[in-house]
GUTOR-220696 format. One record per atom (N, C-alpha, C, CB): x, y, z; residue in three letters; residue number from 0. Coordinates in pm, 1 decimal, padded with zeros to 6 digits. Glycine has a CB too. Layout:
// GUTOR-220696
X|Y|Z|ALA|NUM
...
***
This chain:
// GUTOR-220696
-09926.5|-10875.0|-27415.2|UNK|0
-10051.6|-10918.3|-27359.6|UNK|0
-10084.8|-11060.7|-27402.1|UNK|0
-10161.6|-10824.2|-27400.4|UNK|0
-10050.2|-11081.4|-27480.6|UNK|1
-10100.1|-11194.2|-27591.8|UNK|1
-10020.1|-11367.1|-27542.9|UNK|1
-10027.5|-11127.2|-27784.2|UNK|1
-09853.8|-11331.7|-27467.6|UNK|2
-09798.6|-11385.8|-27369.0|UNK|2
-09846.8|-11409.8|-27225.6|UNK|2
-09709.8|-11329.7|-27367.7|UNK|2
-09898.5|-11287.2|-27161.3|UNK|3
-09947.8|-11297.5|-27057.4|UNK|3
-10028.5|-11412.9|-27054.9|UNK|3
-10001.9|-11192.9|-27028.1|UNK|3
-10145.4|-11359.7|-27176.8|UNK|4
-10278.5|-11469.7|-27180.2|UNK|4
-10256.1|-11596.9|-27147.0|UNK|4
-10342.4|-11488.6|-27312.9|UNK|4
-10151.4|-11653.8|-27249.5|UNK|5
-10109.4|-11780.8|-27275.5|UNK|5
-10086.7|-11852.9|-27103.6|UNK|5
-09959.7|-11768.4|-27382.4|UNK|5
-09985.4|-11755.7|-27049.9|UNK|6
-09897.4|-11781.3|-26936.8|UNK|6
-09975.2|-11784.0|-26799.1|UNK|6
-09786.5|-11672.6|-26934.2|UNK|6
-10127.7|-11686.5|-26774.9|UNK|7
-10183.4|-11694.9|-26729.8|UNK|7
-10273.7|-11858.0|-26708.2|UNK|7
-10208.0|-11594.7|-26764.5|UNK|7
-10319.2|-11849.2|-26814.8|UNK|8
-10397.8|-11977.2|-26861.1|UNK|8
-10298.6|-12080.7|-26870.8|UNK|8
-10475.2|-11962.7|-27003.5|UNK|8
-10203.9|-12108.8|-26834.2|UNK|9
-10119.8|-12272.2|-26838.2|UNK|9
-10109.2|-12284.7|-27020.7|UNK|9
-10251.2|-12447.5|-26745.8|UNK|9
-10136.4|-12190.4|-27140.8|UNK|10
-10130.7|-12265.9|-27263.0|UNK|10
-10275.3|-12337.0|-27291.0|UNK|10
-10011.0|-12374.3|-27251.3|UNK|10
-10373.0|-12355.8|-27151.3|UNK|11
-10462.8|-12406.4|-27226.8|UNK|11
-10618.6|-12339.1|-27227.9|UNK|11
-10459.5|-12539.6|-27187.8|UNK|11
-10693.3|-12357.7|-27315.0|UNK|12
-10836.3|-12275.3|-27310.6|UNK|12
-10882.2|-12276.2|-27179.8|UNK|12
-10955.7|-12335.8|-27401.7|UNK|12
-10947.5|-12154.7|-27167.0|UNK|13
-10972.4|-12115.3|-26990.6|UNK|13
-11143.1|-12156.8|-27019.7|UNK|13
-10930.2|-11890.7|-26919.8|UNK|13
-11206.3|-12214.5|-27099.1|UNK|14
-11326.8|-12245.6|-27035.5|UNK|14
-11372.9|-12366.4|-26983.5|UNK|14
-11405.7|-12217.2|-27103.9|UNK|14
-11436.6|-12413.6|-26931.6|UNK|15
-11434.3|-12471.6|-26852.5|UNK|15
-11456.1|-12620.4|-26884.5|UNK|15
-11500.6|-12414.5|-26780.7|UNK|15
-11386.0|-12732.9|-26807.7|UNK|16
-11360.3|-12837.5|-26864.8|UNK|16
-11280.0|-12840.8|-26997.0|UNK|16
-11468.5|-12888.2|-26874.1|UNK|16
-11232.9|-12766.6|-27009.5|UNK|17
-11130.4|-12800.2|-27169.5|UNK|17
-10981.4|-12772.4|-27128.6|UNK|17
-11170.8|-12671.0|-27328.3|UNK|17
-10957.3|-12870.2|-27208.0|UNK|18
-10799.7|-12914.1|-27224.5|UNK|18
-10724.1|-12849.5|-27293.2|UNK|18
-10774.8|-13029.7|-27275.3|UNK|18
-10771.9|-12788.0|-27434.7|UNK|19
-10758.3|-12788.6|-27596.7|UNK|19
-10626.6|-12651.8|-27553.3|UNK|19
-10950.7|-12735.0|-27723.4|UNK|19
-10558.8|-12655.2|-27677.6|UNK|20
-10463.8|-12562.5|-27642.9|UNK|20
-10521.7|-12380.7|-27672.9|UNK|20
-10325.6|-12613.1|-27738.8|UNK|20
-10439.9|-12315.7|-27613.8|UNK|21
-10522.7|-12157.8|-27658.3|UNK|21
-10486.9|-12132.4|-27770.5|UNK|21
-10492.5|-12018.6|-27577.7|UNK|21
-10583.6|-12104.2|-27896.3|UNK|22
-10594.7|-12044.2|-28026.9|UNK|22
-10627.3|-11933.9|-28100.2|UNK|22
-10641.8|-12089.8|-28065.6|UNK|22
-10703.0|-11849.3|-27987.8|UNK|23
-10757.9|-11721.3|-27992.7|UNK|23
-10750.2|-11650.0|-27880.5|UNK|23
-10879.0|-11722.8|-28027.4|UNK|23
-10733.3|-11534.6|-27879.9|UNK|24
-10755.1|-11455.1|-27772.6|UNK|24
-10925.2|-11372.5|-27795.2|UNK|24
-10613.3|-11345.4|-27767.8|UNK|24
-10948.1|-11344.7|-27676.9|UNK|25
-11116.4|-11274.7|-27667.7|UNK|25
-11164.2|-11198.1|-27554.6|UNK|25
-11228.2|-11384.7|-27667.8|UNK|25
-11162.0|-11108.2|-27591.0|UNK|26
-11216.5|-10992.9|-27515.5|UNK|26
-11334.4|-11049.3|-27427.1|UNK|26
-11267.8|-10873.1|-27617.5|UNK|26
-11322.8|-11005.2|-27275.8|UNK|27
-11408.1|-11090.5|-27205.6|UNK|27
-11517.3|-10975.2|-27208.8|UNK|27
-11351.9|-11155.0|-27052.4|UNK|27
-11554.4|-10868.8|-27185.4|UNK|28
-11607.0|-10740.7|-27171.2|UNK|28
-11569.3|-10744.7|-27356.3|UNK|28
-11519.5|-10612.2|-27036.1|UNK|28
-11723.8|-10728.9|-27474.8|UNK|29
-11624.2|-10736.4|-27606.4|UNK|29
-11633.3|-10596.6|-27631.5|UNK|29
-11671.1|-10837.7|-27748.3|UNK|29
-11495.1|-10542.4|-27702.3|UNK|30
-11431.2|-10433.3|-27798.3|UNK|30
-11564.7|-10380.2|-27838.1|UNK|30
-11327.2|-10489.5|-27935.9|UNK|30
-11615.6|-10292.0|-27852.4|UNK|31
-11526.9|-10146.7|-27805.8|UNK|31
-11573.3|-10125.4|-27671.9|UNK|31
-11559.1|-09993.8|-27902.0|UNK|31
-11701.3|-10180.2|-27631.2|UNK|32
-11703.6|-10159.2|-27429.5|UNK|32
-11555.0|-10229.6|-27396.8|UNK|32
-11872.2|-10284.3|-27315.5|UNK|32
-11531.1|-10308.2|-27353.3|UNK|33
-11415.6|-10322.9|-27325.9|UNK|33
-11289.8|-10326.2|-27409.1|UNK|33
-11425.7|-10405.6|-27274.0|UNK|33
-11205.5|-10252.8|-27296.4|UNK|34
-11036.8|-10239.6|-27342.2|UNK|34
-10977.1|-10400.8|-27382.1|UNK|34
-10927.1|-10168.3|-27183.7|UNK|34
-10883.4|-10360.4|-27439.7|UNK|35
-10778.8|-10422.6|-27489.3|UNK|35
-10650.0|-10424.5|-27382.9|UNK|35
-10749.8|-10354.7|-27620.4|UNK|35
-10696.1|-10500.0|-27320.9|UNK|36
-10616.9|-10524.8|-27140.6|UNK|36
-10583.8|-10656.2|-27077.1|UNK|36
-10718.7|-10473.3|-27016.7|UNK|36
-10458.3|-10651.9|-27013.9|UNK|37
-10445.5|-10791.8|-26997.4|UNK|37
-10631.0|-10879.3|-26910.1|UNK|37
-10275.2|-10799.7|-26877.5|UNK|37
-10644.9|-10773.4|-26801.3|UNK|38
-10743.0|-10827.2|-26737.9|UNK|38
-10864.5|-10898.2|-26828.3|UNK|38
-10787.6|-10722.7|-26655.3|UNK|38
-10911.8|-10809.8|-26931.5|UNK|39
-11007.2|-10844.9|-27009.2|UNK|39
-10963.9|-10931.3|-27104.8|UNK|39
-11065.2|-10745.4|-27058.5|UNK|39
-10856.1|-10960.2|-27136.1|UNK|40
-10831.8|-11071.8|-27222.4|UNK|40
-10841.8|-11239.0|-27188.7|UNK|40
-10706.6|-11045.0|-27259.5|UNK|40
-10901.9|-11324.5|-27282.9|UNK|41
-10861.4|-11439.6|-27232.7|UNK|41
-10837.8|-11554.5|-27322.0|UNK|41
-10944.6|-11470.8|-27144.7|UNK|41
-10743.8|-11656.2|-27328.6|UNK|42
-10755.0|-11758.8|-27446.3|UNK|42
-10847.5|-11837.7|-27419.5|UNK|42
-10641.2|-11839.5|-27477.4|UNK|42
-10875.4|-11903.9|-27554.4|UNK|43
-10949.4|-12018.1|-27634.3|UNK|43
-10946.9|-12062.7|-27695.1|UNK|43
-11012.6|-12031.5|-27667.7|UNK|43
-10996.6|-12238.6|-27744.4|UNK|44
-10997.2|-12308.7|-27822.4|UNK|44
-11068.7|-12223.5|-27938.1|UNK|44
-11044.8|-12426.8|-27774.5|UNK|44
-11069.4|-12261.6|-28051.4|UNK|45
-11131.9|-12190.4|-28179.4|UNK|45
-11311.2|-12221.9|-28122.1|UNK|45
-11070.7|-12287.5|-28369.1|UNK|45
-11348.6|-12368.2|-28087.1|UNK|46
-11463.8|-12344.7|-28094.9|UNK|46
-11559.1|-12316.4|-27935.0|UNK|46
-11500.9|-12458.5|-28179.8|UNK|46
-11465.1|-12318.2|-27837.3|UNK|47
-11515.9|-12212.5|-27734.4|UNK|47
-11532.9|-12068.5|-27755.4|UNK|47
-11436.4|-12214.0|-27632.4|UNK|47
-11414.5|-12020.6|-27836.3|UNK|48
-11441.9|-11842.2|-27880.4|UNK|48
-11611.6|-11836.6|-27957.4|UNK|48
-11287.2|-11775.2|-28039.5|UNK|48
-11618.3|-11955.6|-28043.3|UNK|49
-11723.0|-11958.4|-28170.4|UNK|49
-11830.4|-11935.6|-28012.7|UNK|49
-11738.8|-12148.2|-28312.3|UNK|49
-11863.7|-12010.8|-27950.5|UNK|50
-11979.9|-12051.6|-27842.2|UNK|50
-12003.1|-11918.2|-27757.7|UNK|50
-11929.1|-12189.4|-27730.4|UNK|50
-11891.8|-11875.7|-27744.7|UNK|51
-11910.6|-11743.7|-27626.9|UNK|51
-11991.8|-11665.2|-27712.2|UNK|51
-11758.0|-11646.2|-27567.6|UNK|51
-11950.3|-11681.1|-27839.2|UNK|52
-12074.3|-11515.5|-27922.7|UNK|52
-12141.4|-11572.6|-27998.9|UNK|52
-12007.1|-11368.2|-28035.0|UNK|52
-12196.3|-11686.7|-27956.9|UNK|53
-12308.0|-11725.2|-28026.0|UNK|53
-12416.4|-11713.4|-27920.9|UNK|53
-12293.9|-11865.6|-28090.1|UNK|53
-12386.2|-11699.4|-27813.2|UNK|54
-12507.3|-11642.4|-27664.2|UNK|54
-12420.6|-11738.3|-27533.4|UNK|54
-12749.6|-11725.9|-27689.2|UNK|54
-12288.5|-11780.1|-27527.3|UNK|55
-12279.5|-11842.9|-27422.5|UNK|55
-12230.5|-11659.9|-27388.2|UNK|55
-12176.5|-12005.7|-27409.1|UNK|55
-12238.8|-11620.4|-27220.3|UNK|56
-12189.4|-11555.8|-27138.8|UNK|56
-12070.7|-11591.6|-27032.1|UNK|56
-12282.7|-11525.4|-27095.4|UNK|56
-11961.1|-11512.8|-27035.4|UNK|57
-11800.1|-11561.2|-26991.7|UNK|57
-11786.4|-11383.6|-26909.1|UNK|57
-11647.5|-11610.8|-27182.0|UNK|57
-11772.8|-11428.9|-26750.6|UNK|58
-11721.7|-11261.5|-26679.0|UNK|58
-11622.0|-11341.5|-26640.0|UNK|58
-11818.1|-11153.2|-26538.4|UNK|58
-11546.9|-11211.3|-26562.2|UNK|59
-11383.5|-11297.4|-26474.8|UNK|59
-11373.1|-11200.6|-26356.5|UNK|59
-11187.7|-11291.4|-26586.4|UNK|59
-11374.1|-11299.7|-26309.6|UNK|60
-11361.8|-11158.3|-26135.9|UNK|60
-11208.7|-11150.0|-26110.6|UNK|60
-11450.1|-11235.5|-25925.4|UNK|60
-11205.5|-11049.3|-26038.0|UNK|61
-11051.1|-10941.3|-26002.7|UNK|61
-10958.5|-11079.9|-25977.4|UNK|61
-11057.9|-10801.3|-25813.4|UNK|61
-11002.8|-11143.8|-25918.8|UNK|62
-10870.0|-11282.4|-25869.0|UNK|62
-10831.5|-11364.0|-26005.3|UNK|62
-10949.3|-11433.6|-25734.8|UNK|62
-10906.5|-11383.7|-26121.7|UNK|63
-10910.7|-11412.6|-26245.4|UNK|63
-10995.5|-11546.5|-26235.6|UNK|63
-10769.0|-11418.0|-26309.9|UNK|63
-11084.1|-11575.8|-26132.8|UNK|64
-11204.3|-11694.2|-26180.8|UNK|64
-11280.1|-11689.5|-26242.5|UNK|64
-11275.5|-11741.9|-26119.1|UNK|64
-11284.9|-11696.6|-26382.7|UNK|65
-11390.2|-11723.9|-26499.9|UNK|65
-11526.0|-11780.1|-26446.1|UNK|65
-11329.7|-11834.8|-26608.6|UNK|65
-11637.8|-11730.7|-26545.4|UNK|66
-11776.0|-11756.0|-26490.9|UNK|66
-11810.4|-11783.2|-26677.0|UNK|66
-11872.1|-11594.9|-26376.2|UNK|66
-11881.2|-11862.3|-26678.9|UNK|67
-11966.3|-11895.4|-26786.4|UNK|67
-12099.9|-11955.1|-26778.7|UNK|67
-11903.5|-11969.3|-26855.4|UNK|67
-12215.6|-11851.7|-26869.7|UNK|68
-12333.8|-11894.9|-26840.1|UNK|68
-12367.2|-11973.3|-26947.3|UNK|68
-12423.4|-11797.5|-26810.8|UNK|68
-12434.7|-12048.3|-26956.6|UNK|69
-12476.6|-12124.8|-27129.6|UNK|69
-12642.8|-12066.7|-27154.6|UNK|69
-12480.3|-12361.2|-27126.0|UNK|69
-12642.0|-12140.1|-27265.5|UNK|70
-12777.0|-12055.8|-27335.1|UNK|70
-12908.0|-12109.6|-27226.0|UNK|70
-12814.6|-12117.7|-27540.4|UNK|70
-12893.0|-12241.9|-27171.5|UNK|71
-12971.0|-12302.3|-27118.7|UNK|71
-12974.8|-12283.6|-26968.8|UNK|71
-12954.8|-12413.7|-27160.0|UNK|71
-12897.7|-12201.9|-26887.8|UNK|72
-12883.6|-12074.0|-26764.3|UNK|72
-12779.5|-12169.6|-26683.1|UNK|72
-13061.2|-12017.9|-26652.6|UNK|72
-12695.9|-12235.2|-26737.1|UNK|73
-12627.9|-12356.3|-26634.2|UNK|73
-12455.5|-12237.3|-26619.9|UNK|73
-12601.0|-12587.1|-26752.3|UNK|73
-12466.4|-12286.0|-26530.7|UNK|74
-12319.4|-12205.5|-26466.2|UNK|74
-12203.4|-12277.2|-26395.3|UNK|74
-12358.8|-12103.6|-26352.1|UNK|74
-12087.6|-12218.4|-26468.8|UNK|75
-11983.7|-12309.9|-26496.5|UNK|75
-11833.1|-12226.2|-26461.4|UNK|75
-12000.8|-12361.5|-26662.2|UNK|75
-11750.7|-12260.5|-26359.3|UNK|76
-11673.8|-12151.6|-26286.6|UNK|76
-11524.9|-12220.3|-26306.8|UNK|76
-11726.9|-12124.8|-26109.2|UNK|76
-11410.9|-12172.6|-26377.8|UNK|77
-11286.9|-12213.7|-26378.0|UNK|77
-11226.9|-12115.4|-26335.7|UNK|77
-11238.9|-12259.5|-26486.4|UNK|77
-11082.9|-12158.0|-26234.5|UNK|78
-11019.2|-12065.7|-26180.8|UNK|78
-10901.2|-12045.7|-26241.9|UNK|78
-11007.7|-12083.8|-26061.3|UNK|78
-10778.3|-11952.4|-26201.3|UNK|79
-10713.9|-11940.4|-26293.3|UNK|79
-10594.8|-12064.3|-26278.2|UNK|79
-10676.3|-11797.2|-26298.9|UNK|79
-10489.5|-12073.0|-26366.2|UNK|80
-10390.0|-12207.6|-26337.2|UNK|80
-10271.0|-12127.4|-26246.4|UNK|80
-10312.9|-12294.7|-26509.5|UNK|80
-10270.3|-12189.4|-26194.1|UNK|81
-10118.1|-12231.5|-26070.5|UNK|81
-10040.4|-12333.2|-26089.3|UNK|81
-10151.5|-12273.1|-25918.9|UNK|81
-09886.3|-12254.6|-26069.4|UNK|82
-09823.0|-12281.8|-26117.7|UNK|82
-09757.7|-12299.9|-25996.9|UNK|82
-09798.2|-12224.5|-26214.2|UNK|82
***
């Protein structure tokens, strides 16, 4: 799974506008509501993971386009990489 992530995401953090390479993996739905599944998994820079659970909000719809809300209600949509 932990390959997938990487391979899915191009190697780099899936939130949005970032470059940074993937350093963490993170339950998009978090443990224990959500499984431990490729779908629900996704990489990140160390301090995008820090931001998502500090109150930023991150869903991913069935095609794998990431959604992120910030604390301040702004919404921010990355799709997945193609290759």
């Amino acid at each position: 799974m932990k390959e997938f992530a990487h391979v899915s995401a191009g190697g780099t953090c899936t939130a949005p506008g970032c470059a940074s390479p993937i350093q963490e993996l993170d339950h998009i739905t978090p443990w224990p509501a959500g499984h431990t599944t490729p779908a629900n998994l996704q990489g990140l820079c160390t301090w995008h993971h820090h931001r998502k659970h500090d109150n930023y909000t991150a869903t991913r719809d069935p095609d794998g386009t990431s959604h992120w809300t910030t604390p301040t209600g702004r919404h921010y949509t990355t799709r997945p990489f193609e290759y």
